[in-house]
C-alpha positions as CSV (number, residue, x, y, z in Angstrom):
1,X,9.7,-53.1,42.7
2,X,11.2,-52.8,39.1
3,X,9.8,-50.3,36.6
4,X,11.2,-50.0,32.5
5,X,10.6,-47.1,31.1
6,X,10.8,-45.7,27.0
7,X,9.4,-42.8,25.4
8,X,9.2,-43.0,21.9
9,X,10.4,-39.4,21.1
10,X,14.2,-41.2,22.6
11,X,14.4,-44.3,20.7
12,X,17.3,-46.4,21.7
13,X,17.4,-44.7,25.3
14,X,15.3,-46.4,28.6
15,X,15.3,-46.4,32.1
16,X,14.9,-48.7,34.9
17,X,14.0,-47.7,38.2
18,X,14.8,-50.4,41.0
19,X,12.8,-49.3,44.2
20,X,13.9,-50.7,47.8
21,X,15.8,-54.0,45.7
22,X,17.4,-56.7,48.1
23,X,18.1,-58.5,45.4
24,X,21.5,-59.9,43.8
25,X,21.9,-58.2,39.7
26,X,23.6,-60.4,37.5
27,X,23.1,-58.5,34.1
28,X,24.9,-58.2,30.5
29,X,23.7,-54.9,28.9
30,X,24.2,-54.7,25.3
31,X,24.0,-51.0,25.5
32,X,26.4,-48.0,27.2
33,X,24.6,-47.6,30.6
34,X,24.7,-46.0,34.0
35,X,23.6,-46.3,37.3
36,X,22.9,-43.8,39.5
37,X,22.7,-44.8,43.1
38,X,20.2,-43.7,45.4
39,X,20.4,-45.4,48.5
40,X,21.9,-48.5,47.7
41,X,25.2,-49.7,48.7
42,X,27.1,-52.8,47.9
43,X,29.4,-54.6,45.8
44,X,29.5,-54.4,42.1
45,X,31.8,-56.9,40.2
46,X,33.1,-56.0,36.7
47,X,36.3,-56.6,34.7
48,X,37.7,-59.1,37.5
49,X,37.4,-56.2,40.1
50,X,35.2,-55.8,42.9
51,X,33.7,-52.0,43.0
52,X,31.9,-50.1,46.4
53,X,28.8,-48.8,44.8
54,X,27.2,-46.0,47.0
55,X,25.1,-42.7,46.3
56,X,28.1,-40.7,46.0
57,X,29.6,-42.2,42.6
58,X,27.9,-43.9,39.5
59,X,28.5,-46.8,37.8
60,X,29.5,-47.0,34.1
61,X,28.8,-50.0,32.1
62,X,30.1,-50.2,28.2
63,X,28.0,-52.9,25.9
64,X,28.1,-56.5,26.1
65,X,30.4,-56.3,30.0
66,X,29.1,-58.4,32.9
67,X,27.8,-57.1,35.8
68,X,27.1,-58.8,39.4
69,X,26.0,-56.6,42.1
70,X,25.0,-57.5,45.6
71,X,23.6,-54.9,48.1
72,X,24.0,-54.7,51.8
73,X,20.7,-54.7,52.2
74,X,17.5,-52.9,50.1
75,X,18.4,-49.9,48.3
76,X,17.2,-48.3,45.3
77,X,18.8,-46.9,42.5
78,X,18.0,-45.8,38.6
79,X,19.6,-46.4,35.4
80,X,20.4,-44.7,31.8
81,X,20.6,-47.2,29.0
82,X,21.5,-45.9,25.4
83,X,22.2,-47.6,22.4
84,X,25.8,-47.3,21.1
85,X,25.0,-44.9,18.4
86,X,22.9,-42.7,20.1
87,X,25.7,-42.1,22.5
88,X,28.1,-41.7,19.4
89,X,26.0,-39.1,17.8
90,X,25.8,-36.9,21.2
91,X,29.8,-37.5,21.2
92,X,29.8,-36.3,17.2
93,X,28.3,-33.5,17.9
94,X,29.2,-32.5,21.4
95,X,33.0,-33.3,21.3
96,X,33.8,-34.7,17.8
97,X,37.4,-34.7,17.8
98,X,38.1,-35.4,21.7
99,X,36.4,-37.6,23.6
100,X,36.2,-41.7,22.7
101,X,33.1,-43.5,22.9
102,X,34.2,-45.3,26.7
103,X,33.8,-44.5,29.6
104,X,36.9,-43.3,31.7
105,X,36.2,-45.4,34.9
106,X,33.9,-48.0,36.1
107,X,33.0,-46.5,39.1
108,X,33.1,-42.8,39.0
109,X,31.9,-39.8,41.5
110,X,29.5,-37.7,40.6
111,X,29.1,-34.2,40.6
112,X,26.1,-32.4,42.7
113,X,25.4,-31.0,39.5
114,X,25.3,-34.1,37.3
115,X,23.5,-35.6,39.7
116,X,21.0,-33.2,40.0
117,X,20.5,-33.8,36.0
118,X,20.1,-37.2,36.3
119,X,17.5,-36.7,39.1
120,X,15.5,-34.2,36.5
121,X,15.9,-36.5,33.9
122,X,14.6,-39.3,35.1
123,X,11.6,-37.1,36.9
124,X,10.3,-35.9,33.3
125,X,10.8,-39.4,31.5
126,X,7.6,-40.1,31.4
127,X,4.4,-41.1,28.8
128,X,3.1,-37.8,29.7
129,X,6.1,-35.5,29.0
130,X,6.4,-33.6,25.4
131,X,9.3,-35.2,22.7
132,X,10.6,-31.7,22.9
133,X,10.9,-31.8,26.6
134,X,12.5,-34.9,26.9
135,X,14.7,-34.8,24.2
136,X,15.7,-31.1,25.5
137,X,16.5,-33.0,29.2
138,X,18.7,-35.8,27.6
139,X,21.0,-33.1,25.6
140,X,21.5,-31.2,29.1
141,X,22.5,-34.6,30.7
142,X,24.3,-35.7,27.9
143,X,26.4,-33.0,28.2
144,X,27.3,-33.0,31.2
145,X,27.8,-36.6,31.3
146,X,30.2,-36.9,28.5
147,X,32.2,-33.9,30.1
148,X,32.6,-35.8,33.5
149,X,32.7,-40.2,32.4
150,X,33.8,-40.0,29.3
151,X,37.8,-40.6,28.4
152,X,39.7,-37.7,26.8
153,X,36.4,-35.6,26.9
154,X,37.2,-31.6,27.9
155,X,35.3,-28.9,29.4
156,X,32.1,-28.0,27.6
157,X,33.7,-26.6,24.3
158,X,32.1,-23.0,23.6
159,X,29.9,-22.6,20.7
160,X,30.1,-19.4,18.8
161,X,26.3,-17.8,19.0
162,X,24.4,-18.1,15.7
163,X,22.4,-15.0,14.0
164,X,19.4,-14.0,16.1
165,X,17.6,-14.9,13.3
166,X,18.3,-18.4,14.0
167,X,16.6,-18.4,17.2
168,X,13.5,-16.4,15.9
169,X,13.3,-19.0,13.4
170,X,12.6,-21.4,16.0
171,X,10.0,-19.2,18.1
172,X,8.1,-18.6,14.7
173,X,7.8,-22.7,14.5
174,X,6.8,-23.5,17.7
175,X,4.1,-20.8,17.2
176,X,3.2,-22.8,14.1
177,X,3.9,-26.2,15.2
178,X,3.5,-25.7,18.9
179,X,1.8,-28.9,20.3
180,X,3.8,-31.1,18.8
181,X,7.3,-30.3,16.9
182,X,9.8,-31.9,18.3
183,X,13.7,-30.6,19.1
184,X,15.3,-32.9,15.8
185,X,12.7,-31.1,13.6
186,X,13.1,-27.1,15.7
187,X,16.8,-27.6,14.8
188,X,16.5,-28.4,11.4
189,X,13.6,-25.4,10.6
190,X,16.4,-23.3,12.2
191,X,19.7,-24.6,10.1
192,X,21.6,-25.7,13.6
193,X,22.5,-28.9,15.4
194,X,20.3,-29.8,18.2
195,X,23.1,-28.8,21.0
196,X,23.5,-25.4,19.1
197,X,18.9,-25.2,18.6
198,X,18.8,-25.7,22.5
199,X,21.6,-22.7,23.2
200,X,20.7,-20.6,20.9
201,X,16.6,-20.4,22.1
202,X,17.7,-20.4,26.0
203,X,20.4,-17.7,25.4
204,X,18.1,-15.8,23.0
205,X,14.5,-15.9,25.1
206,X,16.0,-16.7,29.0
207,X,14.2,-20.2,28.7
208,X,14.6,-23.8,26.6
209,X,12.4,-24.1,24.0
210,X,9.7,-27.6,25.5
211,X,9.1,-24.5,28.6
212,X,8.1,-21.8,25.3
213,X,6.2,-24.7,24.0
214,X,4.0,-25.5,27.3
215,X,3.3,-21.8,27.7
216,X,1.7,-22.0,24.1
217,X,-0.4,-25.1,25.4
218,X,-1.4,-23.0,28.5
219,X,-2.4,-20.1,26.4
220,X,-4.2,-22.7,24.2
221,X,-6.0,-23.7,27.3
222,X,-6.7,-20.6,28.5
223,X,-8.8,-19.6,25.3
224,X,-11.0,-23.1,25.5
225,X,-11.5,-22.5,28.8
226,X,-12.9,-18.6,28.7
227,X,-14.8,-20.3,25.7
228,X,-16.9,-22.3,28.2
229,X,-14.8,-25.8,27.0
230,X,-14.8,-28.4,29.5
231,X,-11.1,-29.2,31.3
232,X,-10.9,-32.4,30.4
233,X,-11.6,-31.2,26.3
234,X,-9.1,-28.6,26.6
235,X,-6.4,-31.7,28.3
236,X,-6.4,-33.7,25.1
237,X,-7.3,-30.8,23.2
238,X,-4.0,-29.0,24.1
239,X,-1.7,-32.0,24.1
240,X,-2.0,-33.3,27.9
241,X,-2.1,-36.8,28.5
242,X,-4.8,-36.1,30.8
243,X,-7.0,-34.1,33.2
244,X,-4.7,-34.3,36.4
245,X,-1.5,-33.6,34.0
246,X,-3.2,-31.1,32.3
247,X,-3.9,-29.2,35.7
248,X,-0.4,-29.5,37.2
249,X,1.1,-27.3,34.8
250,X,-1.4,-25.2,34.8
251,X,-1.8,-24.2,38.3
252,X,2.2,-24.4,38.0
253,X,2.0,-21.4,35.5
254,X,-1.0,-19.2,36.6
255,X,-1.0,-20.3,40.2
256,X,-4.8,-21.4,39.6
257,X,-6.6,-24.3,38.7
258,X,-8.1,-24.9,35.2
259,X,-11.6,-24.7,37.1
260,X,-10.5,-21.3,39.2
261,X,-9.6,-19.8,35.9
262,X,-12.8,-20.5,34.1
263,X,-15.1,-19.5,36.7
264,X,-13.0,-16.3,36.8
265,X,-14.5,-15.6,33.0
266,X,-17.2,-15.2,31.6
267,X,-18.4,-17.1,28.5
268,X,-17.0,-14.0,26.3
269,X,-13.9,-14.2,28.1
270,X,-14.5,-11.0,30.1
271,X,-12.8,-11.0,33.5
272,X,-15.6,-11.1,36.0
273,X,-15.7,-8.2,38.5
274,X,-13.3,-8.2,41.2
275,X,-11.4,-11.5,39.9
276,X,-7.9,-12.0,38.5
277,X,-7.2,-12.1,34.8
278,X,-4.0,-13.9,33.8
279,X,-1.5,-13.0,31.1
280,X,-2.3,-15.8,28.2
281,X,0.1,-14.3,25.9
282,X,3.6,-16.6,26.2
283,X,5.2,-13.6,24.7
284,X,3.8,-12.4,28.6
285,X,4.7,-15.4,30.6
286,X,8.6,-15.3,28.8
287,X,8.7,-11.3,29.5
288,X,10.6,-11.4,25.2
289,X,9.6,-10.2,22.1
290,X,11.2,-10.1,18.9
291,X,9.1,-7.1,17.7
């Protein structure tokens, strides 16, 4: 089973997910890409060479470069494709004077903790996920991934923390804008580069801005819901692609379902007798305020 995958709040990125493959890969990507193994092994050959591909190292593939892999056996693995200059603006403005726009090895190990953001990544990569969560995810990878493939690149260069006003800046839009702003348009509100937006909130609040903006959704919810609104209203109503998504991060966040929490309430949103009541203030849920 093969599966493509685009979002449009990433154009120029995609995904392909190969599940339990036995086949041979002959492929010419125009774009940067690379492949994180899962449980496939094999050989992958590139540049004349012959490569062991296995889960413990990823494979880096620069535009327009054959590729022929064949696997001892099934395996399944996942892949990061992104246009040249996408990657060349996350280079700009990660490491503008270091790193080149190449990878430093075909075949390179990975990192537990690269990994690990490649896994999340490729979990929340999906029709369902916010432009401000994704886009949020693919900086954290990107960062990472440049520090470890790239040639020339250093250790994550430190970034000198702007005015707290900055990151109030961004709270105040996401209270405005909530449901929908994304992390291209947070930055610009707040005068800073996406890399420096995404610091500045999680150093500022304990927590990256797409997690502030689905507490506002939840408290969104909350309100429809002690209002007598049905679930699957409040879903769309609150910016979830549906019903079922809607109620995962939900009962995530209050530890309830949607339905629980409304028969807790009553129409006037008075906690019944003897039931819970649950914070709906994301000031609340992110334990911060700026007052």
């Amino acid at each position: 089973m093969v599966d493509y995958r685009r979002s449009t709040a990433l154009p120029g990125v995609e995904v392909i997910d190969a599940q339990h493959s036995p086949r041979q890969w002959r492929v010419v990507c125009p774009d940067f890409s690379v492949v994180l193994f899962r449980t496939w092994r094999g050989e992958v050959r590139h540049r004349g060479r012959v490569h062991q591909g296995e889960p413990s190292v990823v494979f880096c593939c620069t535009p327009d470069e054959a590729m022929i892999a064949n696997p001892h056996g099934a395996g399944s693995f996942s892949v990061l494709e992104v246009q040249p200059e996408v990657l060349a603006q996350y280079l700009e403005e990660q490491q503008p004077s270091s790193a080149r726009l190449d990878w430093a090895e075909v075949m390179s190990p990975v990192s537990a903790q690269l990994r690990a953001r490649f896994c999340e990544f490729f979990e929340i990569f999906e029709p369902a996920a916010s432009a401000l969560e994704v886009q949020s995810k693919l900086l954290e990878l990107s960062e990472l991934m440049i520090g470890e493939l790239m040639q020339n690149a250093q250790a994550p260069r430190a970034i000198a923390g702007p005015p707290p006003r900055a990151a109030t800046r961004m709270r105040e839009c996401l209270n405005e804008e909530g449901l929908s702003i994304d992390l291209e348009t947070l930055a610009k509100q707040a005068g800073l580069s996406r890399f420096q937006a995404l610091r500045a909130f999680k150093h500022r609040y304990g927590l990256p801005p797409h997690a502030y903006q689905l507490c506002l959704r939840i408290s969104h919810a909350q309100s429809l819901l002690r209002q007598g609104a049905a679930a699957a209203d409040v879903a769309l109503r609150c910016g979830f692609a549906d019903q079922s998504h809607f109620t995962r991060h939900f009962k995530r966040i209050n530890g309830v379902t949607p339905m629980q929490y409304a028969r807790a309430t009553t129409p006037s949103g008075e906690a019944k007798s003897g039931t819970f009541r649950i914070a709906d203030d994301p000031e609340a849920l992110i334990g911060r305020s700026d007052r």
